[in-house]
Structures are given as structure tokens and as C-alpha cells.
C-alpha positions in Angstrom: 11.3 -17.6 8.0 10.1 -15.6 11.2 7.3 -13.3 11.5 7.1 -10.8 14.1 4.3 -8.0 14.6 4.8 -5.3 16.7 1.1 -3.7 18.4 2.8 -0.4 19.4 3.3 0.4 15.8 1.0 -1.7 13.6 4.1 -2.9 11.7 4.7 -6.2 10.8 8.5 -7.7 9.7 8.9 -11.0 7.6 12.4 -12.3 7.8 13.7 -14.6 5.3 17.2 -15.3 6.2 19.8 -14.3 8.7 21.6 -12.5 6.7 23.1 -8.8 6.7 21.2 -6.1 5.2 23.1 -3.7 2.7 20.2 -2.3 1.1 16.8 -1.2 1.5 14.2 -0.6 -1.5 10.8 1.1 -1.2 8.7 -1.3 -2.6 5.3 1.5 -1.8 4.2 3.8 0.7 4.3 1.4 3.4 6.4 -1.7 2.9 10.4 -2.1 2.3 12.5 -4.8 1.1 15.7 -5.6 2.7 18.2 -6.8 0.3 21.8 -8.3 1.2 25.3 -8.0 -0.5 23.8 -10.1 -3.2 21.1 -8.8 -3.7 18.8 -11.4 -2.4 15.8 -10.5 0.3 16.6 -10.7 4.0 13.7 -9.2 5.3 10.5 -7.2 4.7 8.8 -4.5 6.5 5.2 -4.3 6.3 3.7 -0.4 8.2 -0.1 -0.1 9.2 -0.7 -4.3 8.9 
């Protein structure tokens, strides 16, 4: 898992796995949920952290 914040944008992303991403949900307003071919999470994106 890697966790990367980036100032210029207040955003935050969470990476589970190195996997490709074939979906994105809308989990609310401000933070998404990558999912792969599987349906498992890759990744999460996490606006004004």
C-alpha cells in the first residue's frame, strides 16, 4: 500500500495494488474508489484531505 498527498490540490490517493483500473465508483462528494477487472479496489482518491 502507498500513500501519496499532493499540496497543490489538497488530494490525497491510497493505493492498494498495482493493478489496472477498469472502474471508478463515487463513494461521496469527495472520495472515489478505483476498482479493477474484478472488481476488487486498486486505489482510492480522497479531495480536500
Amino acid at each position: 500500500m502507498k500513500i501519496k498527498y499532493f499540496n497543490d490540490t489538497d488530494t490525497a490517493l491510497v493505493e492498494f495494488t498495482d493493478n489496472g483500473v477498469k472502474e471508478t465508483m463515487e463513494i461521496s462528494e469527495n472520495v472515489y474508489l478505483d476498482l479493477d477487472a474484478a472488481g476488487n479496489p486498486v486505489s482510492m482518491t480522497i479531495e480536500h484531505a
